[in-house]
MILUM-471293 format. One line per field, with one value per atom (N, C-alpha, C, CB): residue in three letters; atom name; y, z, x. Coordinates in nm, 4 decimals, decimal comma. Glycine has a CB too. Layout:
<sites>
res <- ALA ...
atom <- CA ...
c2 <- Y ...
c3 <- Z ...
c1 <- X ...
</sites>
This chain:
<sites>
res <- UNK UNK UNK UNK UNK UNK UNK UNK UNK UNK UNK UNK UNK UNK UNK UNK UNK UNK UNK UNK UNK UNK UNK UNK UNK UNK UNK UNK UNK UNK UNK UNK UNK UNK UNK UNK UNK UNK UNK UNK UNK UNK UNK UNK UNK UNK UNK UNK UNK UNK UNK UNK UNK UNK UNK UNK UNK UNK UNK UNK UNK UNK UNK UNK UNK UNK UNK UNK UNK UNK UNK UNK UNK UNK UNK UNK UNK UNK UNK UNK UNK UNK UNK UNK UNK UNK UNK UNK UNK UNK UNK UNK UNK UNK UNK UNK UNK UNK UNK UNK UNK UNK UNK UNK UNK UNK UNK UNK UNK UNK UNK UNK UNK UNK UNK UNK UNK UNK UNK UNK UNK UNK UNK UNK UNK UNK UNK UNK UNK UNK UNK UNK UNK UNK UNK UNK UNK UNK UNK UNK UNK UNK UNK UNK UNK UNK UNK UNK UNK UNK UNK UNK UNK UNK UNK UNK UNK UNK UNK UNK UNK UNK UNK UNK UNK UNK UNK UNK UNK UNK UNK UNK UNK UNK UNK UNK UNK UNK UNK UNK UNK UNK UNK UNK UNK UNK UNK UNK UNK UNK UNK UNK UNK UNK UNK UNK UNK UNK UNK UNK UNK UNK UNK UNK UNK UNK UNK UNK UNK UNK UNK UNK UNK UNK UNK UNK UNK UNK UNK UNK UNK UNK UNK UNK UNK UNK UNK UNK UNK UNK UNK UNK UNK UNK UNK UNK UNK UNK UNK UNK UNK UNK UNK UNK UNK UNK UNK UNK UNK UNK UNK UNK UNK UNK UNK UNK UNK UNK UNK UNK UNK UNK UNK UNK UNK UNK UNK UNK UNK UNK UNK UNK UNK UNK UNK UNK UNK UNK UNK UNK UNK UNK UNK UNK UNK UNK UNK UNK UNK UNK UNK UNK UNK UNK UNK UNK UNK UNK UNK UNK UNK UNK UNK UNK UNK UNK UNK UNK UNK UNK UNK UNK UNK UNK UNK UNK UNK UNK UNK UNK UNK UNK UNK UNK UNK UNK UNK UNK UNK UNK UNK UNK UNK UNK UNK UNK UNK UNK UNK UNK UNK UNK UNK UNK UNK UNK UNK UNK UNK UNK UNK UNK UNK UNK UNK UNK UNK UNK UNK UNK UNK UNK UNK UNK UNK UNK UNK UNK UNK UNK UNK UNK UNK UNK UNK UNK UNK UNK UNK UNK UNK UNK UNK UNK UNK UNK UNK UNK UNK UNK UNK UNK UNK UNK UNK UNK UNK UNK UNK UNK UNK UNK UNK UNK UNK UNK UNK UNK UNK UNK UNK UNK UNK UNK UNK UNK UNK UNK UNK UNK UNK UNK UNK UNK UNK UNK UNK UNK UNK UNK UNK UNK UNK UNK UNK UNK
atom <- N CA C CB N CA C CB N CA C CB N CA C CB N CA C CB N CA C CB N CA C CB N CA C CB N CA C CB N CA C CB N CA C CB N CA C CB N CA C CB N CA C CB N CA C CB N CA C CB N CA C CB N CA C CB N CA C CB N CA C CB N CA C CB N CA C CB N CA C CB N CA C CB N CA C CB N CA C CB N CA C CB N CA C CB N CA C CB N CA C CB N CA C CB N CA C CB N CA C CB N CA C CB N CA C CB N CA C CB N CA C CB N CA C CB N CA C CB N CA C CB N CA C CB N CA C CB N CA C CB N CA C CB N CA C CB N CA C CB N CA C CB N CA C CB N CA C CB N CA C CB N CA C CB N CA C CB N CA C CB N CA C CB N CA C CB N CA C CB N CA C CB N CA C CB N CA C CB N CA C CB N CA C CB N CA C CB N CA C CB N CA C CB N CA C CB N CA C CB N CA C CB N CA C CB N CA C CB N CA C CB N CA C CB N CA C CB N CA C CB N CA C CB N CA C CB N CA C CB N CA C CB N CA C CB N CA C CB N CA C CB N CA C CB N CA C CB N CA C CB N CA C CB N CA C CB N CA C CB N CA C CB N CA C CB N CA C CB N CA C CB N CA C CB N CA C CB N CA C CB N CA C CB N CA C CB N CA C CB N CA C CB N CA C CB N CA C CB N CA C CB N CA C CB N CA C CB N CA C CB N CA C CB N CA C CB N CA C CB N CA C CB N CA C CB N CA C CB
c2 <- -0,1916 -0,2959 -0,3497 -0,2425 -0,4583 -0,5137 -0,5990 -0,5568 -0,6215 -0,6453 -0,7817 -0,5112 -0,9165 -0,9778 -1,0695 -1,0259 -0,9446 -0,9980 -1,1657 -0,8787 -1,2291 -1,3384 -1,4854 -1,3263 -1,3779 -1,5119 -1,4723 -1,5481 -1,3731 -1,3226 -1,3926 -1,2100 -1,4442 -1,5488 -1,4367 -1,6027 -1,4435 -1,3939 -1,4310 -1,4349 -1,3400 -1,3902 -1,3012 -1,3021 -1,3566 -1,3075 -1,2608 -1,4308 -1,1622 -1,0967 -1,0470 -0,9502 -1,0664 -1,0536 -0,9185 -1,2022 -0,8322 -0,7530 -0,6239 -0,8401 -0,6165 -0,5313 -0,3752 -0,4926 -0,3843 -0,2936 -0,2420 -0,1850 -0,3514 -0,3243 -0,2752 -0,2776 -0,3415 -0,3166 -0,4506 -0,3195 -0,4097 -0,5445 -0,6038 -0,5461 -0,7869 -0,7879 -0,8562 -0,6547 -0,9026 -0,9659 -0,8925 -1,0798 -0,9152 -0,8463 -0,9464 -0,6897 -1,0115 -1,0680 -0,9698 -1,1281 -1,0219 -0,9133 -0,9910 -0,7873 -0,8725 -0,9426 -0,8298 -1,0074 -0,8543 -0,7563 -0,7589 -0,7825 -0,6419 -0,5920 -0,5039 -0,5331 -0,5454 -0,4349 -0,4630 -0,3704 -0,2942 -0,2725 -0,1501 -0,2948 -0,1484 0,0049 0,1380 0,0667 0,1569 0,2704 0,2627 0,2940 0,1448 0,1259 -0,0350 0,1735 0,0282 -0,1150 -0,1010 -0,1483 -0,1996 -0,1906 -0,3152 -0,1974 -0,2922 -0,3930 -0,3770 -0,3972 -0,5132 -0,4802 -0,5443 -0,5545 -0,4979 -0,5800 -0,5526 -0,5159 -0,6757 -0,6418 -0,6455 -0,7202 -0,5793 -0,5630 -0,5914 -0,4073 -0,7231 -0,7965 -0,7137 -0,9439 -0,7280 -0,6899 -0,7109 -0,7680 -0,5753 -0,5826 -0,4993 -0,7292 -0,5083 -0,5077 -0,3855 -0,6429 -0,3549 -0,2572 -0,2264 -0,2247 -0,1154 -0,1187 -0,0264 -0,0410 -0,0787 0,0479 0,1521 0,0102 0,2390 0,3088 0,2991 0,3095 0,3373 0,3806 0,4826 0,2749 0,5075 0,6330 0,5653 0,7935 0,6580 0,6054 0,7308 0,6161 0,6955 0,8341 0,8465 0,7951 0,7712 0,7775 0,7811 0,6253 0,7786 0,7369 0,8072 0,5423 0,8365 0,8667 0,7287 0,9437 0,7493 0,6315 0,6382 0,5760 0,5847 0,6042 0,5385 0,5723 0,5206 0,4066 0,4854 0,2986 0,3656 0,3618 0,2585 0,3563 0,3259 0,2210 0,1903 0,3160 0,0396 -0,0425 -0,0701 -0,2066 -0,0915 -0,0838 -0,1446 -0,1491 -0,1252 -0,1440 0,0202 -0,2494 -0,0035 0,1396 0,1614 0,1656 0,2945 0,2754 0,3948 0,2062 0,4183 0,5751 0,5727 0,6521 0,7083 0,6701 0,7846 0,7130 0,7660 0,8367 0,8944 0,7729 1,0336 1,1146 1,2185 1,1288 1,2127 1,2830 1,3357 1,3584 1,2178 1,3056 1,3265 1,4460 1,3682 1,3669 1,2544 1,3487 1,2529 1,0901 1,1624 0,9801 1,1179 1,1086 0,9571 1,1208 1,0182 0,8369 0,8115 0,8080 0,6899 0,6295 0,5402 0,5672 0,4922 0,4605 0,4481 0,5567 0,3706 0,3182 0,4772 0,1702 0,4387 0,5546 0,6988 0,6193 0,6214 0,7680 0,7448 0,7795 0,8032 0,8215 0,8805 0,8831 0,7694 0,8983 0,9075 0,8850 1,0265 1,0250 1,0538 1,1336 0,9671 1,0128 1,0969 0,8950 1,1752 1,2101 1,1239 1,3640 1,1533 1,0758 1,1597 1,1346 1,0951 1,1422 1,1202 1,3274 1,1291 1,1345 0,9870 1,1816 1,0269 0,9138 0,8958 0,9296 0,7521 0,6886 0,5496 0,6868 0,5424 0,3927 0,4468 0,3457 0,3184 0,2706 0,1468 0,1869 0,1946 0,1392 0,0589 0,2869 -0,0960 -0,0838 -0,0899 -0,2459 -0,0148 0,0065 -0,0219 0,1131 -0,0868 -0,1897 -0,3198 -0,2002 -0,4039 -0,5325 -0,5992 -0,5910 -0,5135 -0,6200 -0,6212 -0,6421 -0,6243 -0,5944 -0,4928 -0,6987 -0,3826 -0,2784 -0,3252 -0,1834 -0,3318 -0,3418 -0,2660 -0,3811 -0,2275 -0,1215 -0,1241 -0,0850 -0,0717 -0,0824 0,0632 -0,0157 -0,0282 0,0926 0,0791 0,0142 0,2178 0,2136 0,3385 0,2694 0,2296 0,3322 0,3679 0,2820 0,5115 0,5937 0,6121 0,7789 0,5477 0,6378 0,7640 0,5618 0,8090 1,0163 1,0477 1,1339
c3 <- -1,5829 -1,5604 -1,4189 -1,5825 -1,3869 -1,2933 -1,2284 -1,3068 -1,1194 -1,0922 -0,9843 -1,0458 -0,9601 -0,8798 -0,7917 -0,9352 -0,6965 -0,6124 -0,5681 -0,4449 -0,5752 -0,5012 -0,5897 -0,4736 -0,7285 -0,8164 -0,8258 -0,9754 -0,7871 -0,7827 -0,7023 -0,7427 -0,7654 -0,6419 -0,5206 -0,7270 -0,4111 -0,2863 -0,3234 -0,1516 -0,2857 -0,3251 -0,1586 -0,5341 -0,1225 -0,0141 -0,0450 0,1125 0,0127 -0,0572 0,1094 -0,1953 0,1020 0,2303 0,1719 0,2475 0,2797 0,2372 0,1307 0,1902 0,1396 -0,0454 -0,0477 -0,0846 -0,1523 -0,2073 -0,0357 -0,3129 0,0157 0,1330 0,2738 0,1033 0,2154 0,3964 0,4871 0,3902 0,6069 0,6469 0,7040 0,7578 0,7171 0,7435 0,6282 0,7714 0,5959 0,5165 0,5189 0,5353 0,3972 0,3553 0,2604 0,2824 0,2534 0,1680 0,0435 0,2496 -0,0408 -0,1464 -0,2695 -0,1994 -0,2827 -0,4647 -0,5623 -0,4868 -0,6288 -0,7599 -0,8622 -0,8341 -0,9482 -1,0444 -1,1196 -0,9987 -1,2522 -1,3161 -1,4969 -1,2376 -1,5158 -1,6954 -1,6767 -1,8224 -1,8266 -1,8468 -1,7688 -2,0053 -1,7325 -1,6553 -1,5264 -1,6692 -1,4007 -1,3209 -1,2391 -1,3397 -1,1245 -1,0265 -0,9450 -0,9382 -0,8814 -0,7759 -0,6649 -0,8447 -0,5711 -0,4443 -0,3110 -0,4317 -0,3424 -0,1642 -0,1155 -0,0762 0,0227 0,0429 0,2098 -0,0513 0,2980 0,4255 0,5059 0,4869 0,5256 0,5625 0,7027 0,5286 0,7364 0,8747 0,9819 0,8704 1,1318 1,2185 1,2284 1,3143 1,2309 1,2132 1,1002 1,1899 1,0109 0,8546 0,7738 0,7589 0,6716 0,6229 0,4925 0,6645 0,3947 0,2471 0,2504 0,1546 0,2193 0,2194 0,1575 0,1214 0,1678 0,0744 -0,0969 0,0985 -0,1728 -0,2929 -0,3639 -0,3555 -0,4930 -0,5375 -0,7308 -0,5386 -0,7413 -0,8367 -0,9552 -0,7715 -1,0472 -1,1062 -1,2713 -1,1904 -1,2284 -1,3472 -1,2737 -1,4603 -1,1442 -1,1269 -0,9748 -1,1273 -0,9320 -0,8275 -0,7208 -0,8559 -0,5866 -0,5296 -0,4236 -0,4981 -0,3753 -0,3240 -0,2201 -0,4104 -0,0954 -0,0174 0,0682 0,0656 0,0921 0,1575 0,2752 0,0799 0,4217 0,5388 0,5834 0,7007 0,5496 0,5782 0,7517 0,4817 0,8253 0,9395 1,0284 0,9593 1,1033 1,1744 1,1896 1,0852 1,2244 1,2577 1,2019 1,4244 1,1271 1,0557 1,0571 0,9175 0,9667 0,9391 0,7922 1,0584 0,7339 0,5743 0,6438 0,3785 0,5319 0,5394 0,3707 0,6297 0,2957 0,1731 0,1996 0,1348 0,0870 0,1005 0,2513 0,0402 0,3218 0,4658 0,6003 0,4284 0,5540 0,6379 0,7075 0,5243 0,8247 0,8652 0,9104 1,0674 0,8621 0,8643 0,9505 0,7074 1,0466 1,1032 1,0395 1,2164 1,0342 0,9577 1,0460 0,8247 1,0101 1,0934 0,9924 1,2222 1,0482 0,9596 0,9298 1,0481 0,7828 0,7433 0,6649 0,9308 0,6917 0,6176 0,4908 0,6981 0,4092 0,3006 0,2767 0,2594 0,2274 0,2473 0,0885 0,4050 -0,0233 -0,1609 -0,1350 -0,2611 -0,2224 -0,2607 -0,3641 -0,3085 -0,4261 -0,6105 -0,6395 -0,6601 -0,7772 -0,9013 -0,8471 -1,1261 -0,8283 -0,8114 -0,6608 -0,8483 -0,5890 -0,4555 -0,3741 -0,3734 -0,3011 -0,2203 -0,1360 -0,1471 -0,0753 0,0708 0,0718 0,0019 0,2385 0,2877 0,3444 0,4346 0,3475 0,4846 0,5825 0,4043 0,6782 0,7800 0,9361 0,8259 0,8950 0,9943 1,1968 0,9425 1,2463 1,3688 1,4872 1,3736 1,4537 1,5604 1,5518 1,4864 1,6987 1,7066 1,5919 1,8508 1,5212 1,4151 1,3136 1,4107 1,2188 1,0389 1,0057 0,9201 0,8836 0,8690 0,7118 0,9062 0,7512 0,5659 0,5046 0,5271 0,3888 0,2809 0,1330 0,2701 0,0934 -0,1155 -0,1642 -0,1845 -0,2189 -0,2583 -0,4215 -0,2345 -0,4619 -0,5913 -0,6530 -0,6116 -0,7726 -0,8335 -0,9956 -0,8158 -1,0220 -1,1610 -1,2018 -1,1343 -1,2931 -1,4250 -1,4644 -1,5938 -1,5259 -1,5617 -1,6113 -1,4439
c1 <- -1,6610 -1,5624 -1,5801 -1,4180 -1,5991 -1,5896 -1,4771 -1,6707 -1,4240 -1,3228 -1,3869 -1,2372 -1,3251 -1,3622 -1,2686 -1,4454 -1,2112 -1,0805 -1,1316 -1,0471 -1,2084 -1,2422 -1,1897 -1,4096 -1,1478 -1,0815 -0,9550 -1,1398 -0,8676 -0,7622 -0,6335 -0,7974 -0,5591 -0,4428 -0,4204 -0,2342 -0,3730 -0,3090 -0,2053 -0,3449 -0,1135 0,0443 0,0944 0,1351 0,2265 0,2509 0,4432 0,1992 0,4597 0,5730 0,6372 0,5187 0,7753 0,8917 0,9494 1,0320 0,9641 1,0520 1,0210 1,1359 0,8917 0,8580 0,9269 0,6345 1,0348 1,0971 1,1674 0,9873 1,2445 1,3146 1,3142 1,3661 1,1568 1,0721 1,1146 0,8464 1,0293 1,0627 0,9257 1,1867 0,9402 0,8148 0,7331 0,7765 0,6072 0,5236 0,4435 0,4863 0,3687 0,2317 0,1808 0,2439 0,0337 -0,0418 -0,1011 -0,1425 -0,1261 -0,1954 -0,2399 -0,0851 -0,3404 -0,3889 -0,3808 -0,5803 -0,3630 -0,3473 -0,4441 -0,2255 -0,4714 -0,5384 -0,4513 -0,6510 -0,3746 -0,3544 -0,3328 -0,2277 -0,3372 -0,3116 -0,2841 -0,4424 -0,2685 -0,1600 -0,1832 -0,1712 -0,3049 -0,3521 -0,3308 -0,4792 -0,3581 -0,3741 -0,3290 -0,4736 -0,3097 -0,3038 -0,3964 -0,1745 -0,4788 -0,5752 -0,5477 -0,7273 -0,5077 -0,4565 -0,4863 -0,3212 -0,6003 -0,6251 -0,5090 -0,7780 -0,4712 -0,3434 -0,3538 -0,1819 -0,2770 -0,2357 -0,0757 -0,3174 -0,0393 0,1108 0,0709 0,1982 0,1391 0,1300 0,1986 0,2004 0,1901 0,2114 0,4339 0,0905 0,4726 0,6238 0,6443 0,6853 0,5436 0,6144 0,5747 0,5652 0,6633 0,6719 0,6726 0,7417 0,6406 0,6480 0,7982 0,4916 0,8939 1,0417 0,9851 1,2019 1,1054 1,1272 1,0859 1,2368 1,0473 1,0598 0,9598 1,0676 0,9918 0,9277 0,8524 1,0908 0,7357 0,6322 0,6989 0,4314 0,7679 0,8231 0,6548 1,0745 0,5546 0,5015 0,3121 0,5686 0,3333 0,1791 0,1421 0,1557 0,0216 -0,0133 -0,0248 -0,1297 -0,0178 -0,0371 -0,1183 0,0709 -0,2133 -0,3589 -0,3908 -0,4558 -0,3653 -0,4376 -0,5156 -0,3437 -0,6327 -0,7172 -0,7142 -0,8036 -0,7327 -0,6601 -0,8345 -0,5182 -0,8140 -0,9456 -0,9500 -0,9395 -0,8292 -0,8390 -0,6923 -0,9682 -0,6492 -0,5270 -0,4865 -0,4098 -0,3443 -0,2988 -0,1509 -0,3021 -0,0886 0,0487 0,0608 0,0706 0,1937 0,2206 0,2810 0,3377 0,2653 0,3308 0,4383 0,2189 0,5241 0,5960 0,6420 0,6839 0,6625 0,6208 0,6641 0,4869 0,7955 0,8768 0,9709 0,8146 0,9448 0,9889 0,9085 1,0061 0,8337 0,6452 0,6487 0,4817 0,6282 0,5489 0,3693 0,6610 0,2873 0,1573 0,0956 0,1197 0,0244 -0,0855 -0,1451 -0,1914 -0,1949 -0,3050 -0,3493 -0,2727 -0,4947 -0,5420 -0,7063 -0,5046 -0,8010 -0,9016 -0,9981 -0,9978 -1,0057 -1,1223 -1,0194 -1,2243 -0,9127 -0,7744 -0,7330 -0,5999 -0,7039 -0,6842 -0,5485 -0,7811 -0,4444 -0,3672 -0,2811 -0,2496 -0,2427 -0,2012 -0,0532 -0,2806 0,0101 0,1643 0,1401 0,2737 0,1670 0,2098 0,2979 0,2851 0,2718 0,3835 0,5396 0,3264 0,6010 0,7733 0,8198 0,8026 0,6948 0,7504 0,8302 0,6216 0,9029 0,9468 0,8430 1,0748 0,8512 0,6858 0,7328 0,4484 0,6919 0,7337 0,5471 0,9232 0,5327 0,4136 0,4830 0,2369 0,4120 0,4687 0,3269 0,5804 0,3309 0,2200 0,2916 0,1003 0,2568 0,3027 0,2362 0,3295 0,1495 0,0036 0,0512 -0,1911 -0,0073 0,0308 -0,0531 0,0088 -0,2170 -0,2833 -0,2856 -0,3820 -0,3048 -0,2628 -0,3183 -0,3095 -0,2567 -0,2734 -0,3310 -0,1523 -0,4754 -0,5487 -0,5661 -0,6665 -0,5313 -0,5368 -0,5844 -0,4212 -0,6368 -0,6729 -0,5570 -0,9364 -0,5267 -0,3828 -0,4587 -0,1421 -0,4385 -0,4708 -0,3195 -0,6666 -0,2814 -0,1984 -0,2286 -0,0507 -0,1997 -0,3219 -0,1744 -0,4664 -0,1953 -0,0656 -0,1037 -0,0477 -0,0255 -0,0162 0,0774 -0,0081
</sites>
């Protein structure tokens, strides 16, 4: 399967799930999976919320942030990887003046 983000709309989203702040993104998904490269602009944040059905996966392409899972705050920072599980609560958070780029992948289970 090939995937070709380059025909994929950018959509840009305020606030996602009660963050604060903007993030651009493109999407890929079906019943198994979402695949999103995405960038959460300088300020901005993914809130709070929790995946009660899927793992959640990012990969930090480059900028600097912190997740936060179950409680944990973890850095991130380019070349990190960092997994929620299915159930857990997680905000990301980019905390650098430049955009925090990421491929978030989420696996149903």
């Amino acid at each position: 399967m090939l995937i070709d983000f380059n025909t994929v709309k950018e959509v840009t989203a305020h606030g996602m799930n009660n963050g604060t702040g903007s993030m651009t993104t493109k999407m890929y998904m079906d019943e198994q999976r979402k695949i999103i490269p995405c960038t959460i602009h300088s300020g901005g944040s993914i809130g709070l919320h929790r995946h009660m059905t899927s793992d959640d996966i990012k990969y930090i392409l480059s900028g600097t942030g912190k997740a936060i899972c179950d409680g944990k705050e973890e850095p991130l920072r380019s070349g990190c990887c960092h997994i929620c599980k299915k159930g857990s609560e997680h905000s990301i958070i980019n905390v650098g003046d430049d955009d925090l780029v990421l491929l978030t992948v989420v696996i149903e289970r």
